[in-house]
C-alpha positions in Angstrom: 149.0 179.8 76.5 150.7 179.5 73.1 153.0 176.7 74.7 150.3 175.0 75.4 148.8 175.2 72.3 151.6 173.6 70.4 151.1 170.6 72.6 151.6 167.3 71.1 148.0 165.7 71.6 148.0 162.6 74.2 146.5 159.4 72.3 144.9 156.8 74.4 145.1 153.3 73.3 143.0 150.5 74.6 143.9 146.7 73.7 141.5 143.9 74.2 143.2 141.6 76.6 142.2 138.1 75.8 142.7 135.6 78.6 143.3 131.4 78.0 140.7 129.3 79.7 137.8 131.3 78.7 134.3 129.9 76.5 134.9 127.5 73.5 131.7 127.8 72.6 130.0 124.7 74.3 131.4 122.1 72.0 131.5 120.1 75.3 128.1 120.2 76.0 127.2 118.6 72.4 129.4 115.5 73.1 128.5 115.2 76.6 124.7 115.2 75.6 126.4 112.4 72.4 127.7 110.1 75.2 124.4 110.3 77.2 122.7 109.2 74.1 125.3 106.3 73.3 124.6 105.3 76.8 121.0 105.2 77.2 120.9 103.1 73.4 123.5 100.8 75.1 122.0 100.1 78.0 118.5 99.6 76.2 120.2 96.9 73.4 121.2 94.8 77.4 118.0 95.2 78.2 116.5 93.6 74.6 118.9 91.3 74.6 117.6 89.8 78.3 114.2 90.7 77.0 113.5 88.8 73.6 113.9 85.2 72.4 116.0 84.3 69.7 113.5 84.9 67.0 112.3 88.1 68.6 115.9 89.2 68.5 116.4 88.2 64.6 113.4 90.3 63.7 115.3 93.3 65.6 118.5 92.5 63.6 116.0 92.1 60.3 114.1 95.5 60.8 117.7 97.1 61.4 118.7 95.7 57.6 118.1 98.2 54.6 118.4 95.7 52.4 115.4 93.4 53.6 111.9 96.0 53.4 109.8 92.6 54.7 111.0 89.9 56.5 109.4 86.9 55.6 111.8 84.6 57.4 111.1 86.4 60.6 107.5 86.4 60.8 106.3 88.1 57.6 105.8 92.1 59.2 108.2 94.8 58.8 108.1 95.8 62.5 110.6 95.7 65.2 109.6 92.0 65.7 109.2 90.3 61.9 105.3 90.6 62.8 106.1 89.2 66.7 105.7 91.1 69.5 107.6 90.9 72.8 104.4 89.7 74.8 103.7 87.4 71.6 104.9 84.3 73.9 103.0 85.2 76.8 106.2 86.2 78.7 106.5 88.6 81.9 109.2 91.9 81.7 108.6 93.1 84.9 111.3 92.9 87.3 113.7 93.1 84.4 113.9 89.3 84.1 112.9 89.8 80.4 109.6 88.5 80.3 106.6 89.9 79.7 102.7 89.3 80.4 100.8 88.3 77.1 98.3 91.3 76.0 96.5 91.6 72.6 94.1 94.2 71.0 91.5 91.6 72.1 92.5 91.7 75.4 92.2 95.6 75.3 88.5 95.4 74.0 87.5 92.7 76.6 89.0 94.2 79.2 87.1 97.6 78.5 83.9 96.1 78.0 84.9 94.7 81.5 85.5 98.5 82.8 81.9 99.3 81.3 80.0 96.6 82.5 81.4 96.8 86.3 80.6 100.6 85.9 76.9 99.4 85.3 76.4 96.7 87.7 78.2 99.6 90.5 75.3 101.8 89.4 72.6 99.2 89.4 73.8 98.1 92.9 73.9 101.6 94.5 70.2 101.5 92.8 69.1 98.7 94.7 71.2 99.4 97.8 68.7 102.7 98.0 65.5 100.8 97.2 66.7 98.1 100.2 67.1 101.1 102.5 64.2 102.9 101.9 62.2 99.4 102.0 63.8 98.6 105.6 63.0 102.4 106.6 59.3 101.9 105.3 59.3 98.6 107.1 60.6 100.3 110.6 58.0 103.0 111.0 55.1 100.3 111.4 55.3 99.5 114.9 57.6 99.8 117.6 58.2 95.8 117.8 59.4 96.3 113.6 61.8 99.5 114.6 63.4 97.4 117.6 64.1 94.5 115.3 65.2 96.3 112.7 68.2 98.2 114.8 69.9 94.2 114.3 70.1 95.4 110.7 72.1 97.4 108.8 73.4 97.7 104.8 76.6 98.4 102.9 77.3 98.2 99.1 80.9 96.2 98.8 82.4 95.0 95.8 81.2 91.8 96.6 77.7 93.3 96.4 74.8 94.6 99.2 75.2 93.6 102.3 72.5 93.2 104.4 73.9 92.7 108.1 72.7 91.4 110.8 74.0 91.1 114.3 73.7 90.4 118.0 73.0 93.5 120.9 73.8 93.2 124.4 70.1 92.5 125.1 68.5 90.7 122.1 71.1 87.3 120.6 69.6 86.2 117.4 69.7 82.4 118.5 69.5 80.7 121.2 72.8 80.6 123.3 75.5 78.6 121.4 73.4 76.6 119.3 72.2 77.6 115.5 68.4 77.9 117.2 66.9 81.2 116.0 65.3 83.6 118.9 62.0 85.1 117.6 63.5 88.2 117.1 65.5 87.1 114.2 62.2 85.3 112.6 61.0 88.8 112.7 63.7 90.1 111.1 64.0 86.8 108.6 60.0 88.2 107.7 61.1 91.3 106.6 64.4 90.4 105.0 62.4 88.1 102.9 60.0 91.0 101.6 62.9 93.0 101.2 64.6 90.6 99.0 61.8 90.0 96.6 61.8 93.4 95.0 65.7 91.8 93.7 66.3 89.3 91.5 69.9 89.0 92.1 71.6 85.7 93.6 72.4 85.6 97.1 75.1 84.4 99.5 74.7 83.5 103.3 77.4 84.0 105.5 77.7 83.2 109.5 80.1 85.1 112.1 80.7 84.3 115.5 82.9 86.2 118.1 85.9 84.6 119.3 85.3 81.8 121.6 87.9 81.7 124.8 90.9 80.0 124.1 90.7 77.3 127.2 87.8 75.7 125.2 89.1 72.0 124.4 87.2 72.4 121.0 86.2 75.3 119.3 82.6 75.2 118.0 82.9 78.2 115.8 83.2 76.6 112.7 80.9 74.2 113.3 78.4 77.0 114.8 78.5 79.5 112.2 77.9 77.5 109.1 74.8 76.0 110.9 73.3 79.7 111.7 74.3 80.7 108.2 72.0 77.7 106.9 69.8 78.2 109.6 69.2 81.6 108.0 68.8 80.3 104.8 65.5 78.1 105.9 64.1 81.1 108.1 64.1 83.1 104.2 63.0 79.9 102.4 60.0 79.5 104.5 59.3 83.5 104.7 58.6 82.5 100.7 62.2 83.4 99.5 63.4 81.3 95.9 65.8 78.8 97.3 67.0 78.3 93.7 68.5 82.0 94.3 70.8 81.3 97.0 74.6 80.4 95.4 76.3 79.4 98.7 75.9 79.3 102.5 79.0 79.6 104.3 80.5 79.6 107.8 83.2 81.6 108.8 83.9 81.5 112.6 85.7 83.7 114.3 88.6 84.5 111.1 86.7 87.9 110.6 85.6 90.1 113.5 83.8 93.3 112.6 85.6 95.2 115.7 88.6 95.8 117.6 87.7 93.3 120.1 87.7 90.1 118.5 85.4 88.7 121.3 82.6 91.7 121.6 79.1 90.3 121.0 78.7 93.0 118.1 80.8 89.9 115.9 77.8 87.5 116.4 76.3 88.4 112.6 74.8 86.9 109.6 75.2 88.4 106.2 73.0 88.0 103.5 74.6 89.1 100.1 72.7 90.3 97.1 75.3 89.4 94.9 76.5 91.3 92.3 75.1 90.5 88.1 79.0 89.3 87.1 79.7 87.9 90.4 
């Protein structure tokens, strides 16, 4: 025991081993990020430089100059430009071919004044779209010869404006074969269309369909045919009491726009009379 005592006492040393390749402190990451930057600056001066004319690219170089506060030379501001902008000279950028479409703070006013105004004629259209409707409804409950013509007819608000539709069944044509004659079914419906109309004010457009014709024909009468039912329309509403004044164009479209898959099903045989929108 008293050798052991007298021991010498055992000291323990620890060093800190420092191995090379470890962290220096992310100096790297600063001049990576200093690179980016330079890059992204070079690559948008290119892009000016395709972008700007010559006197667009000497107010740059003028704003860029501490001696020079306002550049009269340039265009007498102290922006980027000299008091130009890059849309100044009506030029397009997209594309990158360094042009730009012309834009002002005018152009920003008018155009949401536009946004406003389309948002009220939308609203007064739907209005009138649901005064049409209920009309035609009203309109079908009289009789049974009223609800049978009125299954020809049918409404939907576009952007053009309110569409009221009417088209051929399997049992009941509107005219007369292929001629622009109307049957009495559609004078029936030209009576109530007319009464419907009258609680609008808004212009109008007529526009004639046909189905498409067989292609064996030597001549196709669709053209022909539909601008003749279109204005054959037209006199049906003038007569019925309708303003003539109020009707801004009759048109005939043949067979370009079928309403179905098949571009030769009797449901294509239409007329369209358009309540046309106020900015239209």
């Amino acid at each position: 025991m008293d050798g052991q005592s007298n021991a010498r006492p055992v000291i323990i040393k620890r060093k800190k081993i420092i191995q090379g390749g470890g962290h220096h402190g992310g100096a790297w990451k600063v001049a990576y990020a200093d690179f980016v930057t330079a890059m992204m600056a070079f690559f948008m001066l290119m892009w000016l430089l395709n972008a700007t004319t010559e006197k667009q690219r000497k107010g740059l170089a003028d704003y860029f100059s501490p001696t020079i506060p306002i550049n009269r030379i340039s265009g007498g501001g102290d922006g980027a430009f000299g008091g130009d902008n890059i849309a100044s000279e009506g030029q397009d950028m997209e594309g990158g071919r360094g042009e730009l479409s012309s834009f002002s703070t005018e152009d920003a006013s008018v155009g949401s004044e536009g946004v406003v105004d389309s948002a009220l004629a939308k609203t007064e259209m739907e209005a009138q779209a649901a005064e049409v409707e209920k009309a035609l409804a009203a309109r079908g409950g009289e009789s049974m010869t009223m609800e049978r013509a009125l299954r020809h007819v049918t409404t939907r608000v576009t952007d053009e404006g309110l569409i009221i539709e009417i088209f051929d069944l399997d049992d009941a044509p509107l005219f007369e074969g292929i001629t622009a004659a109307p049957t009495p079914m559609l004078k029936q419906i030209a009576v109530v269309v007319s009464e419907v109309l009258a609680i609008t004010t808004n212009k109008l457009a007529i526009n004639g369909y046909v189905r498409a014709f067989p292609i064996m024909l030597i001549e196709n009468p669709a053209w022909a045919l539909t601008a003749a039912r279109a204005q054959a329309m037209r006199d049906l509403l003038q007569e019925e009491g309708s303003d003539s004044g109020r009707v801004q164009r009759v048109s005939g479209f043949a067979d370009r726009k079928p309403i179905t898959a098949d571009p030769m099903a009797i449901r294509n045989n239409r007329l369209e009379v358009v309540l046309l929108r106020r900015n239209r």
